[in-house]
N, C-alpha and C positions, 0 to 999 in steps of 0.2 A: 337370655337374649339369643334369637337366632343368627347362625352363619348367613355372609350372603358373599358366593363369590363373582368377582369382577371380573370379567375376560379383557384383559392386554391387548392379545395377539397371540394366535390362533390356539391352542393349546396352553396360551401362560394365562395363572388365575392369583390374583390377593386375595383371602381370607379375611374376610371383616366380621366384627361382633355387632348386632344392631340391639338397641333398644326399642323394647316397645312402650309405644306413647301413651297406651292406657287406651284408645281410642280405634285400636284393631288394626294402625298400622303400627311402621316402625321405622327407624332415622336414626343415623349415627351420631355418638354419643358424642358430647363437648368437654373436655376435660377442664378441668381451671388449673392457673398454675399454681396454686395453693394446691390441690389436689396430685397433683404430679408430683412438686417437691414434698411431699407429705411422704410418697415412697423411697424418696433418692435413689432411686433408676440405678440399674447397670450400668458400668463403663464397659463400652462398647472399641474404645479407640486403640487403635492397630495401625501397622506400618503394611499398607497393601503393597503388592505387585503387580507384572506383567502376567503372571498368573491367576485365574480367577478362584478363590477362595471365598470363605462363607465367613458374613460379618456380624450377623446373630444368628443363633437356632432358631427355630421354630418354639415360639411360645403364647398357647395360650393365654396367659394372661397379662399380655403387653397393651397397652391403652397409646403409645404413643412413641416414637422414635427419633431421631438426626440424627444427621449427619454433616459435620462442617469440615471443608476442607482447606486450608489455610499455607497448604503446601502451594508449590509453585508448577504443578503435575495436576491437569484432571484426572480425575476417576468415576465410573463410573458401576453403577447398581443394575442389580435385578433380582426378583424376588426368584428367581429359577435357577438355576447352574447349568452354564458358567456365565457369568456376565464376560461379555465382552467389551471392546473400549468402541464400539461404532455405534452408531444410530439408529435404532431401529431394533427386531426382535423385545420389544420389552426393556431392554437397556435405558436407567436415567444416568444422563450426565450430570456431575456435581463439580462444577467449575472450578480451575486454581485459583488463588487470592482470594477468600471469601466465600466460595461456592456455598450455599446450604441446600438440605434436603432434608425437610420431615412429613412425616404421616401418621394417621390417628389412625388404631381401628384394623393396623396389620398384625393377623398373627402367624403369618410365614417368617420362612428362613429366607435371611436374604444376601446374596453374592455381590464380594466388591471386586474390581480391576482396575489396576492403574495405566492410565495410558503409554507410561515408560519408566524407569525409574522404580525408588520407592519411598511413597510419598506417605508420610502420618499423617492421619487426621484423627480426627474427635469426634465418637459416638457414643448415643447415651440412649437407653429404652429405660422405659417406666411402663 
């Protein structure tokens, strides 16, 4: 499968694997969750900070990621370093009580920050 990367914002890129469909294009791949839990994923889940730190490496052959935050603290992602806790640059926020974040198809490294505090949450890649 070939790379294809996405442009963010201005300089920040994801790394995707595409499938090709047999028919001279290509489209990102669907995983089933049969297929996922077939690998049992990495535990990814960590107690982030006010400092921005890295919440998986960079890996090839990840098909799939999340991130749940269940703390009472947003945090926020970016595939680039450092994330920051504001809006904008690339940065996704993954809201307190519930927040979820996943995505299929990245194989960057990607950086967590917590808004204040230090808040756990649950990550898993496959």
């Amino acid at each position: 499968m070939p790379d294809v990367n996405v442009r963010l914002e201005e300089d920040q890129q994801v790394r995707m694997k595409m499938k090709d469909v047999g028919d001279g294009t290509h489209a990102l791949p669907v995983y089933s969750a049969a297929e996922l839990a077939a690998t049992g994923g990495t535990d990814r889940s960590m107690t982030a900070t006010t400092t921005s730190q890295q919440l998986m490496p960079a890996n090839t052959a990840r098909r799939r990621f999340y991130v749940k935050n269940d703390s009472t603290i947003d945090v926020w992602l970016n595939p680039v370093s450092p994330a920051a806790s504001v809006a904008g640059g690339g940065n996704i926020k993954v809201p307190a009580n519930g927040g979820y974040f996943e995505l299929q198809n990245s194989t960057s490294a990607w950086f967590i920050v917590a808004a204040s505090g230090t808040p756990a949450i649950t990550a898993r890649e496959f």
